[in-house]
C-alpha positions in Angstrom: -72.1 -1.9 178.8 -73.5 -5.8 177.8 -74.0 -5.9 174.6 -73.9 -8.7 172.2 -71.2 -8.4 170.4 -69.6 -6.1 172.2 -65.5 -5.3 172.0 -65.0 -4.8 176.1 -62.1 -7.4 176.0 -60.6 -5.7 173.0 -61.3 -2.2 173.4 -58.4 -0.8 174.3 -56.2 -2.7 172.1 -58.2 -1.1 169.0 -58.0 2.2 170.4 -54.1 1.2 170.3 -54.0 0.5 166.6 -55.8 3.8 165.6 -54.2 6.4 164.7 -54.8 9.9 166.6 -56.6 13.1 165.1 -59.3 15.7 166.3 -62.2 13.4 166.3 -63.2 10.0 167.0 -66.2 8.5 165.0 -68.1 5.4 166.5 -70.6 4.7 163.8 -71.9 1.5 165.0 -71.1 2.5 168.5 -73.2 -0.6 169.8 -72.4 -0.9 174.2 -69.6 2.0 173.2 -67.1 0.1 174.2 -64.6 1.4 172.2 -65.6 4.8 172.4 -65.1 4.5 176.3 -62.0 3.2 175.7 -61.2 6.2 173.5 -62.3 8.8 175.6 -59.8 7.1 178.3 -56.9 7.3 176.0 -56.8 10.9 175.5 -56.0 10.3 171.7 -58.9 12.7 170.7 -60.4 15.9 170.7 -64.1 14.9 169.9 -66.5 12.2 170.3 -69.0 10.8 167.7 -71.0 7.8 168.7 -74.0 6.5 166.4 -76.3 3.7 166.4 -79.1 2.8 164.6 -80.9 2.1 168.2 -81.1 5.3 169.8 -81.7 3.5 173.1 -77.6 2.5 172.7 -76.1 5.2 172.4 -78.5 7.3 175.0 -77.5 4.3 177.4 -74.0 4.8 177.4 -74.8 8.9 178.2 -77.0 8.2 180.9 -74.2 5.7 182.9 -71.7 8.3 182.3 -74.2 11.0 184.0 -75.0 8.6 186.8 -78.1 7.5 186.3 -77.6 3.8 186.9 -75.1 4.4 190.0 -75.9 2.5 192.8 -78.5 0.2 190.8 -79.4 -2.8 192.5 -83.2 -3.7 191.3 -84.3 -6.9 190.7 -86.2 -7.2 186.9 -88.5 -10.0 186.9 -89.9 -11.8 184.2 -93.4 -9.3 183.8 -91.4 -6.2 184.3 -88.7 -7.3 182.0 -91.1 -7.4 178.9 -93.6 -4.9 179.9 -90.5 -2.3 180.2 -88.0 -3.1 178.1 -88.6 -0.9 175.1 -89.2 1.9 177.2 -86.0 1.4 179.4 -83.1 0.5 177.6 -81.1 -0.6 181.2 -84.1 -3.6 181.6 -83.4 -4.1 178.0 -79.6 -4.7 177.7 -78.8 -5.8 181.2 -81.8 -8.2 181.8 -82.3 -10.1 178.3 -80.2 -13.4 177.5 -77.1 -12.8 175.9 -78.1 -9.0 176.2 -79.8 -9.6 172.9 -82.6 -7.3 174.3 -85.0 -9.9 172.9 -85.6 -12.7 175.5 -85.9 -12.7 179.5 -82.6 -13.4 180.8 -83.2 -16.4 182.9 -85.6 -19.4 182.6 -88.3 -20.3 184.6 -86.7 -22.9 186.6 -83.4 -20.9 187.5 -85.0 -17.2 187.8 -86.0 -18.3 191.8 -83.1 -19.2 192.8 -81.3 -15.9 190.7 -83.5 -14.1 192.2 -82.1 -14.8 195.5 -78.9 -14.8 194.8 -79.3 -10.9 193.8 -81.2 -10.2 196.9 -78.5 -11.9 199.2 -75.4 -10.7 197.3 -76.5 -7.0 196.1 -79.1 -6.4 199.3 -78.0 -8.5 202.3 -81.2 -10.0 202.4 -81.2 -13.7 202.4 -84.9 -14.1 203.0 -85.3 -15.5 199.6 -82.5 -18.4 199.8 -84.4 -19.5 203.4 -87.2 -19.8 201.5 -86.1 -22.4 198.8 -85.0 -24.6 201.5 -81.3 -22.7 201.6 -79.9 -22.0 204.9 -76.7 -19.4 204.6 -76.1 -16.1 206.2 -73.1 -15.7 204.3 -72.7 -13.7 201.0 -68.8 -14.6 200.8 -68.1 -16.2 197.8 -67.5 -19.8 199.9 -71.3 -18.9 200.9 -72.5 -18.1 197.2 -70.2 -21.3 196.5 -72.8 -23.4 199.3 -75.5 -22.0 197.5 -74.0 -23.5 193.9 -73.8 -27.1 195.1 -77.5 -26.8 197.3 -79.0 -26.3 193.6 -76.5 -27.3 191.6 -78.8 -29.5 189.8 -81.4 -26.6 188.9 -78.7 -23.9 187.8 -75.9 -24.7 185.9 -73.6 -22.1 186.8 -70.0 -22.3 186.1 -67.2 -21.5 188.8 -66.7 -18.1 186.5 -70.5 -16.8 186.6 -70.3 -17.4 190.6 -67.1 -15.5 190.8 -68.3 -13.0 188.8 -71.0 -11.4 191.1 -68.2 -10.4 193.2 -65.1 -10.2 190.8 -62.5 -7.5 190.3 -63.5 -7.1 186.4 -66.9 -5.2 188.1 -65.0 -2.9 190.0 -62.6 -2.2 186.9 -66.0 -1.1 185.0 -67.0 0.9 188.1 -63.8 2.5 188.4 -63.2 3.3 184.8 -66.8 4.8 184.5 -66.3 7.2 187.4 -62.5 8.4 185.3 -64.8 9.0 182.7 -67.9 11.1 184.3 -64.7 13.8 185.5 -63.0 14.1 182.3 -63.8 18.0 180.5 -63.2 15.8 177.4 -67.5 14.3 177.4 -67.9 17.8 176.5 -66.9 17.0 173.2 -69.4 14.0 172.9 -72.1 14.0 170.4 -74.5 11.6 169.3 -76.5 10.2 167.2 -79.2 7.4 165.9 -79.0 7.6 162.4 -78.2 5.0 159.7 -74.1 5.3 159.4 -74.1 7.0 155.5 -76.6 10.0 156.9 -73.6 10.6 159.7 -72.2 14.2 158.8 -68.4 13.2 159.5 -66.3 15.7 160.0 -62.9 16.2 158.3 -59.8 15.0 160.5 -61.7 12.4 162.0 -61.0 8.7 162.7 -63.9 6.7 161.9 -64.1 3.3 163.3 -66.8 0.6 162.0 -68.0 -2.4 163.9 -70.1 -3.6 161.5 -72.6 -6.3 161.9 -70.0 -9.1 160.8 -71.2 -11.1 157.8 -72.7 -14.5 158.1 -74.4 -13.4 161.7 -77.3 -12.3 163.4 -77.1 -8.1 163.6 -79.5 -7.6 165.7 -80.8 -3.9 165.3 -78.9 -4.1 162.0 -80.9 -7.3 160.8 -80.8 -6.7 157.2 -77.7 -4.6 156.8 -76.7 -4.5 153.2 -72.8 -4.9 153.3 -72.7 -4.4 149.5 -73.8 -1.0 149.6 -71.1 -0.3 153.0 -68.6 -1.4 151.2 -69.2 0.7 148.1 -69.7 3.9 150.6 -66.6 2.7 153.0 -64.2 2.3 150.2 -64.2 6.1 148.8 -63.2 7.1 152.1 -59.4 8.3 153.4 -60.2 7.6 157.5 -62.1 4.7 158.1 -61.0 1.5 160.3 -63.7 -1.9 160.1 -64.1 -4.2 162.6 -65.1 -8.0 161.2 -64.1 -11.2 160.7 -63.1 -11.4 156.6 -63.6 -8.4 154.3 -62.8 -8.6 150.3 -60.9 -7.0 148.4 -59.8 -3.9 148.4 -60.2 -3.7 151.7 -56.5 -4.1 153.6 -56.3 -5.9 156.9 -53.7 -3.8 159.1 -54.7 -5.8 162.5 -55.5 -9.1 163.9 -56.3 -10.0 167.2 -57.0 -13.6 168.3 -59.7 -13.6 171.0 -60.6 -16.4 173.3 -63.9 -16.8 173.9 -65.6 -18.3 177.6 -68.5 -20.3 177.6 -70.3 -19.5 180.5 -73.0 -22.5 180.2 -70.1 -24.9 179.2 -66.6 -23.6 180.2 -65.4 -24.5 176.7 -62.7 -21.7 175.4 -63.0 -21.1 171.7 -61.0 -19.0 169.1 -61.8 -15.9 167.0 -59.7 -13.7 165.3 -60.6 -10.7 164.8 -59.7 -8.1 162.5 -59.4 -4.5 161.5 -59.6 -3.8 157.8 -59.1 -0.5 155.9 -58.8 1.3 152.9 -55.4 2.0 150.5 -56.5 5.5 150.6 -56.3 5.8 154.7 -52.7 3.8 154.6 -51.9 6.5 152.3 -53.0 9.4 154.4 -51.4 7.5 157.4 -48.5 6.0 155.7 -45.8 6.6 159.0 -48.6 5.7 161.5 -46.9 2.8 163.7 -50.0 1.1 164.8 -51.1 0.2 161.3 -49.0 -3.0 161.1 -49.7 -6.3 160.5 -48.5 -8.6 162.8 -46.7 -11.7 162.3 -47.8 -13.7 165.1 -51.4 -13.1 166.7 -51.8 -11.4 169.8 -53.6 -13.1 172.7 -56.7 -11.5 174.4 -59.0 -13.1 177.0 -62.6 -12.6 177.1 -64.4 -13.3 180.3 
């Protein structure tokens, strides 16, 4: 799912440095990007995802049940912030940067986006005749002819063109439908409750993606870290996402992410980390994926 913030180019590579047990907790599920790539891995018995914005986690359950498949409306500006907090798809997939704040397109560009959609998702490329665009062709040399007839409207990069075609769609697609067969959502529960009220259950893996310090946490604006990190450190089975933590927290992972601009094409660098508690190295002392790593691995976000 889109989410700001969310761990799809990671995902699995966290799930690979957990440790297995019965259940898997996801207490700031967010998009539940790691919890899908947990379910995919097999590694549990149960499924816990949590977020302090129900409309997350109930997201996530409705794509696995079907309910977005075969999607392909068009959310325009008035629909966008009439029906976003009623409809959590408008709100996540049609808000800039997925914040589920702002429209995701401005003024000026939402036109020509809007035709776009209609001639790559629909066929129809009534729209693009009418600003002036004559193509027939929803290849992506024809989307490509489109680009350069407004290119000095929309800045689009080479990757967001490629993109409403690209293989990293049809991934998603194809991982979502592994998912909706597997006996194992039986085991999924959730939840929209602040993470300390979360009853966890003993022998489970309890993963953290906090809202990182020093950032803007959206649904977590506020978020007292303090008070997590007091309630995190008496705990034998938790794994953090973030960026720094202080002591006593251990850092067992790091993973350095490159990060695509889509307005600018510029690649920057972030590493991220997974932090945990001396008490959970000592109930997983022989666990191999708890190791910190000499050398950085490389991941690519797109």
């Amino acid at each position: 799912m889109p989410y700001r913030g969310s761990k799809n180019g990671i995902a699995a590579e966290i799930v690979g440095r957990l440790p297995a047990g019965e259940v898997f907790v996801d207490l700031f599920c967010g998009g539940c990007a790691v919890t899908h790539a947990a379910i995919l891995s097999g590694k549990w018995k149960r499924y816990i995802i949590n977020d302090i914005d129900a409309a997350l986690p109930k997201m996530f359950i409705d794509a696995i049940n079907g309910k977005f498949k075969g999607e392909t409306r068009w959310i325009d500006r008035e629909t966008f912030y009439k029906e976003k907090e009623n409809d959590p798809y408008i709100k996540y997939v049609w808000s800039f940067g997925n914040d589920g704040e702002a429209y995701k397109y401005s003024r000026e560009i939402e036109p020509y986006k809007k035709a776009l959609h209609y001639a790559r998702v629909l066929n129809d490329f009534s729209l693009l005749h009418e600003l002036g665009i004559e193509t027939d062709d929803a290849s992506r040399l024809g989307i490509m002819k489109v680009k350069e007839s407004v290119k000095r409207i929309i800045d689009t990069s080479e990757e967001t063109i490629v993109s409403l075609a690209n293989l990293a769609a049809l991934e998603r697609l194809q991982s979502l439908e592994r998912l909706e067969g597997l006996e194992r959502l039986e085991g999924l529960e959730s939840f929209s409750l602040s993470y300390e009220q979360v009853e966890i259950p003993r022998g489970s893996i309890v993963y953290c993606d906090i809202p990182y310090k020093g950032t803007n946490c959206g649904s977590y604006d506020g978020f007292n870290h303090e008070l997590f990190y007091e309630w995190a450190e008496k705990r034998d089975d938790i794994f953090i996402s973030e960026y720094e933590m202080p002591a006593p927290f251990i850092e067992v992972a790091s993973i350095q992410k490159s990060i695509l601009s889509s307005s600018q094409g510029d690649i920057g660098k972030a590493n991220e980390k997974i932090y945990t508690t001396a008490a959970t190295l000592e109930r997983y002392p022989e666990t191999p994926y708890l190791q910190v790593a000499d050398g950085l691995e490389q991941m690519t976000l797109f």
